[in-house]
C-alpha positions, 0 to 999 in steps of 0.5 A: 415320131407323130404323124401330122398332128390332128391333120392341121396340114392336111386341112389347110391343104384342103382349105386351099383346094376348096377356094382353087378347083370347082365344086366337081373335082373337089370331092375326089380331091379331098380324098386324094389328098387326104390319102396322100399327106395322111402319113406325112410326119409334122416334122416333115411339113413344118417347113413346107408351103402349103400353096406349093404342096396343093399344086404338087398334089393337084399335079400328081391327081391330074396325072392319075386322070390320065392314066392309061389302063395298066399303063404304068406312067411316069411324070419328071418335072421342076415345077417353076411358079411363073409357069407352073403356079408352084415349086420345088427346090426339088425336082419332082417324080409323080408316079401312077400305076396298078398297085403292084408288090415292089413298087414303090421300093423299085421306084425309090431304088430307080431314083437313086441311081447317080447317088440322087437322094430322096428328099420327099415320098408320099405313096398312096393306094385307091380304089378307082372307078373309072367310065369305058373312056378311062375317066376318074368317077370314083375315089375311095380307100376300100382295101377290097375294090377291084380296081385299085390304083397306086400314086407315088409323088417324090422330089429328088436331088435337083436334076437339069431338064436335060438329065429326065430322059435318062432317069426315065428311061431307067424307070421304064426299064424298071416298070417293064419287068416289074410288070412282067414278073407280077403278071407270070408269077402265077405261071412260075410258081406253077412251073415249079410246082410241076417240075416238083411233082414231076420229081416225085413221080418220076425222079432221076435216077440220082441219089434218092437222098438228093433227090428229096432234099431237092424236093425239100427244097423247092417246096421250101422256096414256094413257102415265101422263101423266094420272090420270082423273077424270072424264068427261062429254060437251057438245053444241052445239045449237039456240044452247044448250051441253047435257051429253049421254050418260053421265059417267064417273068423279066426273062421274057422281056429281055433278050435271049441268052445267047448260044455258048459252046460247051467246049469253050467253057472253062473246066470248072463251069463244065462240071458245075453244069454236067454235075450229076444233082438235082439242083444248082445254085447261082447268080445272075451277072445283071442286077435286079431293077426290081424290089432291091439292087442286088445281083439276083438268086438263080437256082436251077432244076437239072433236067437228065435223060433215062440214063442220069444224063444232064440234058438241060435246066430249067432256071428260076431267077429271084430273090431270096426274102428277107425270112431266109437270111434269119433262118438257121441253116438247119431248117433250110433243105440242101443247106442243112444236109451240107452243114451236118456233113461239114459238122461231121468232117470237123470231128469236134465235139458240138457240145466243146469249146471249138465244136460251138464256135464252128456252131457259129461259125455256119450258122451266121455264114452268108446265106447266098454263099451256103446255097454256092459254096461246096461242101469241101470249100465250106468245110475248108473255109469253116475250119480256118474261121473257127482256128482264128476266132478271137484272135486280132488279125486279118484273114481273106477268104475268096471263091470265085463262083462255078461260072466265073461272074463273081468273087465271094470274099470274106474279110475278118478283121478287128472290129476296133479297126472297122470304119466306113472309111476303112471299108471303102478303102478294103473295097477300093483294094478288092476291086483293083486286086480281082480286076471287078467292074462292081462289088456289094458289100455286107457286114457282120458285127457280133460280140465277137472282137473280129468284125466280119465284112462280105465283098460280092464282086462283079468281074468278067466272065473267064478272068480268074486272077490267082491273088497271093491270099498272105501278101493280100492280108499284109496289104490289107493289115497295113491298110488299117494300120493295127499298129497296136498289134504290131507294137506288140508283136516287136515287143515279145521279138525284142523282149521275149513274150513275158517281158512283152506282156508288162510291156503292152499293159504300159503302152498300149494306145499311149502313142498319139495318133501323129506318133503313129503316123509318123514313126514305125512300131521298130521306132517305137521300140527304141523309143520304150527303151529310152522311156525305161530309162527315167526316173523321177532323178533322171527325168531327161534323156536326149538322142542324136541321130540322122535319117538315111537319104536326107541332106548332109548336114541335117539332124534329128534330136529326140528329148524324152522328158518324163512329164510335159513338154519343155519350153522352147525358150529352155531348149532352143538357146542351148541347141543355138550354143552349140551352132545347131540352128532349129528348123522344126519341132514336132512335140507327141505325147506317151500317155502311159497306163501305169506310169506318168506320162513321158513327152517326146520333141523331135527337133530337126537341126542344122550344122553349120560345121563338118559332121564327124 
């Protein structure tokens, strides 16, 4: 893809701008919208006014003017041409603010809230000198001045006017702890970096082992393995779990957690929090406004009294970045000595067939879930992943977190069958079947025949519905219709498994999709059947039959013909001799693999007489 070709937009924009704003304000504006459309794509402005483009342009110059010192500003508009002297079938976001990390990704996920589509970004970075009043004297693109500026200029799907308070709202909301967590970042990664010496030089006494993985660790998410957000501290005291000291980061500007009895707290999440380790790992039950929408990563560091008491934790809350869901898990603290030891219970040859595929197996599970999962429900999940590998079937596996926020499901199916369709529909069952308010989703495709899709569900706080993991595979087997696999399987029941083989080989995807639709795998078998039967002397042969719960006096006839279908004007005649009047015809195609193709009608009938 090319960018503008030799910057003909950009000139007739300046050529335009030339003729419309004084010789004062020019200068700065040539820069401005010279950086503004520099990475526009030709195929991007092919179809743009460039009148319209020069009044977005000097709209959005106008609002970083005004901009407040470290005021991050927003303007939500459908620019309308009598009024404004341009427009937009759009409507129009324009952004300025100090050049953060993660805003422009943070403004884009904001915009998409509803299912709004960004139809148009332009983002660019200055170097911007103003006076003691806040007025614009100077413009550059100089990576290294001091004072540097961000503006964002956007159209979005057609919103009423009406609509703009909510959405700037939601972009207020987001700049508020975009702003919080950039300027406290340097006070938590020093937080870390002191609970990290503080575990050196006076450690818990815990396992020592624990003990300098967890330092392993912590060292390891401060090496751009981690993007904080946040941090706020708990202490456990006088039977009550209590926020304590000063948050950091989005934790800052939010509310205080609220006091929760110790008590009240389910049996499981009581031990999770009392559990003698240095560290925990979670995930917070609101999602991140900032730099992606997911649920953030929250990974607490215990505090213990002198006696290897849990008195407290101090929890950093954050994203892992990009690099850690590429890391292999033997290069990742905690996590590694947790795969060994799963590694070590299988008892499996790491150098044999089934040992290389457990390999496999963890090295490309969920990242998020490696840090949650304990070694035992690693180990017991593991396994059961590594018994199935190749084989055409569907397996669930689910784990509510230690808190019970979440539902981490794993759903294994054939790839074949695995469609977006399919997924929403997978998804539209995991939410209904755990009661969830929200679910993200993740796929992993690989060579393998099985396709692999992560559920991450939101349900509520001590809602634990126990689920019947055989009678969910089933539902979730007839959801994506494997029908072929169901063939198969009635095939060895009524044949015996060595006749079943030849058999699939035949009639494998040879029944049309509205055959499958409309009949059962227990049809399909009666019909191959009658299909064996024909021979190029016998190429004909017809069954008579009625469907329990219709009307007396109702018929179904199927004509098998080995070839193409027969004509109606052969076939109707003879059934009208007979007084049987046709009310329907439905014609499906076997397209067999080793022999011709067999087509079969289905003629539904009436009788004018008595039915013996």
């Amino acid at each position: 893809m090319n960018q503008v070709k030799d910057d003909s937009y950009i000139t007739s924009l300046l050529e335009v701008l030339k003729t419309s704003t004084g010789a004062e304000l020019y200068p700065l504006l040539q820069v401005f919208t010279q950086t503004l459309w520099s990475r526009s794509l030709e195929e991007d402005v092919a179809s743009r006014d460039v009148r319209d483009d020069v009044g977005g342009t000097i709209e959005a110059f106008q609002h970083l003017q005004k901009r407040v010192s470290d005021e991050v500003s927003f303007l939500l508009k459908n620019p309308i041409r009598t009024r404004d002297g341009w427009q937009s079938e759009h409507s129009v976001v324009v952004v300025a603010a100090p050049n953060m990390p993660f805003m422009v990704d943070s403004v884009l996920m904001a915009l998409s809230h509803g299912g709004l589509v960004t139809h148009h970004l332009n983002n660019a970075v200055f170097a911007v000198e103003r006076d003691t009043d806040g007025k614009l004297l100077q413009l550059t693109t100089d990576v290294d001045g001091e004072n540097r500026e961000l503006v964002i200029y956007a159209e979005i799907d057609r919103l009423e006017d009406e609509a703009f308070p909510q959405l700037q709202s939601k972009l207020e909301f987001m700049a508020k702890d975009l702003q919080a967590a950039v300027a406290d970042f340097p006070q938590m990664k020093s937080r870390m970096e002191a609970l990290i010496a503080d575990l050196k030089s006076n450690p818990p006494p815990l396992d020592e082992h624990d003990i300098s993985e967890s330092i392993a660790f912590l060292e390891w998410l401060l090496s751009n393995h981690f993007t904080f957000l946040g941090v706020r501290e708990f202490q456990y005291g006088d039977g009550v779990i209590r926020q304590t000291g000063q948050a950091l980061g989005t934790q800052r500007v939010r509310r205080a957690a609220t006091e929760r009895l110790i008590s009240a707290q389910p049996q499981r999440t009581q031990d999770f929090l009392f559990k003698a380790k240095p560290l925990t790992f979670s995930k917070s039950g609101t999602k991140s406004r900032v730099h992606r929408p997911a649920y953030p990563d929250y990974v607490g560091v215990k505090q213990f009294d002198e006696k290897g008491r849990v008195i407290g934790e101090i929890g950093f809350l954050g994203l892992y970045t990009s690099r850690v869901y590429m890391e292999l898990p033997e290069r990742i603290p905690v996590v590694r000595h947790k795969v060994a030891k799963v590694l070590q219970r299988s008892g499996l040859d790491p150098s044999g067939f089934d040992g290389k595929v457990l390999g496999q197996v963890l090295a490309t599970y969920p990242r998020d879930e490696l840090f949650q999962i304990t070694e035992t429900e690693l180990f017991e999940t593991a396994m059961v992943i590594t018994d199935i590998h190749e084989r055409r079937r569907v397996r669930v596996f689910a784990r509510y977190d230690a808190y019970g926020l979440f539902v981490n499901t794993l759903v294994y199916m054939p790839r074949d069958l695995f469609s977006t369709s399919v997924r929403l529909e997978l998804e539209a069952l995991l939410v209904k079947t755990f009661a969830a308010e929200d679910s993200e989703y993740d796929i992993l495709l690989s060579e393998s025949i099985l396709v692999r899709v992560q559920f991450v569900l939101r349900v509520r706080p001590g809602q634990h519905i126990q689920v019947d993991r055989v009678g969910l595979e089933q539902r979730i087997a007839e959801l994506i219709g494997d029908w072929n696999s169901e063939l198969y399987e009635a095939l060895v029941s009524q044949f015996g498994e060595r006749a079943a083989i030849g058999l699939r080989s035949n009639y494998a995807d040879a029944f049309s999709a509205g055959y499958r639709e409309t009949f059962s795998t227990i049809d399909a078998i009666d019909d191959i059947q009658v299909i064996e039967q024909l021979t190029e002397k016998s190429p004909l042969l017809t069954r008579l039959y009625r469907v329990p719960g219709e009307a007396s006096d109702l018929l179904h006839l199927k004509m098998f013909h080995r070839g193409p279908a027969l004509p109606l004007s052969d076939v109707v005649p003879k059934l009208e001799n007979l007084d049987l009047r046709v009310v329907g015809e439905h014609p499906y195609t076997v397209a067999c693999k080793e022999t011709e193709s067999v087509s079969i009608q289905v003629y539904e009938l009436r009788f004018a007489g008595e039915l013996d």
